[in-house]
C-alpha atoms as one frame of an Amber mdcrd trajectory, in Angstrom:
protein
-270.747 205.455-155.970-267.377 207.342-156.341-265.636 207.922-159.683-263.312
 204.852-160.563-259.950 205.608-162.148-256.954 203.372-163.961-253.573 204.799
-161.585-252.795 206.584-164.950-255.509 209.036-165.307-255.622 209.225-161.484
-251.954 210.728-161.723-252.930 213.308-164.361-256.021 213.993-162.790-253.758
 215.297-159.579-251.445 216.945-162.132-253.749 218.767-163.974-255.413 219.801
-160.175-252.077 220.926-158.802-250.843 223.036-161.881-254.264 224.930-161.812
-253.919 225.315-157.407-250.313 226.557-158.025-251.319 229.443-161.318-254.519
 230.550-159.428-252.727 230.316-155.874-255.387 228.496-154.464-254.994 225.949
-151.816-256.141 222.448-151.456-259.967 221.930-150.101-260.553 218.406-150.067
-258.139 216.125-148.184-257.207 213.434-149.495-259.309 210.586-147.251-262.274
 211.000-149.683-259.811 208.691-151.917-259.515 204.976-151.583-256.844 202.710
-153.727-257.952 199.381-154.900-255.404 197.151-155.205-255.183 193.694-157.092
-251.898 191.917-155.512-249.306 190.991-157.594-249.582 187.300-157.219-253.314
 187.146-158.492-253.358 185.211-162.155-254.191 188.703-164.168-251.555 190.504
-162.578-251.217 193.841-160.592-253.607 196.643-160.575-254.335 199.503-158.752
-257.544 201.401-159.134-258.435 204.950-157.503-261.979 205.477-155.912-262.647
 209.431-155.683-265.896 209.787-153.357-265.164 213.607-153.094-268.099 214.377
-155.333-269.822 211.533-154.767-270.031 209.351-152.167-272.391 208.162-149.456
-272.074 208.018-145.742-269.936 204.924-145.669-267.308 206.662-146.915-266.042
 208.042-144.017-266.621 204.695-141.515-263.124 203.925-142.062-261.681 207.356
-141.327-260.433 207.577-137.320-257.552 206.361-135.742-258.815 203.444-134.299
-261.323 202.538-137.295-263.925 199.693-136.571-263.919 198.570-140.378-261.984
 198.387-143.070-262.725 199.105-147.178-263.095 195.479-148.986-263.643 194.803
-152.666-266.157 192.451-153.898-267.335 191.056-157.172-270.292 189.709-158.150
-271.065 187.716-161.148-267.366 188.232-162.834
């Protein structure tokens, strides 16, 4: 449900957020546990990749299971058909 980004655009998306925080003096309202990293490992066939999932607009209930500090479940990536 979140918006998916390549680690590029995630980086300049943060950029971008930051410069405008720091010229309006604003402060951060969103912490950063909407976010979730997707990472392919580095010994799968097509190589590394990292993707970013940002659920702070959108996102569902089971995006905060995960977030305690003795979580019951854990964030897993499946595909289906490809």
């Amino acid at each position: 449900r979140g918006e998916v980004y390549p680690s590029w655009r995630w980086c300049e998306k943060l950029d971008a957020i930051e410069r405008t925080q720091e010229i309006l003096n604003l402060r951060p309202n969103l912490p950063d546990f909407y976010n979730m990293a997707m990472e392919r490992p580095m010994k799968d066939p097509r190589g590394y990749g990292m993707l970013f999932v940002d659920a702070s607009r959108k996102s569902g209930l089971g995006s905060s299971f995960s977030h305690s500090c003795d979580p019951t479940c854990e964030v897993r990536v499946v595909a289906l058909n490809g």
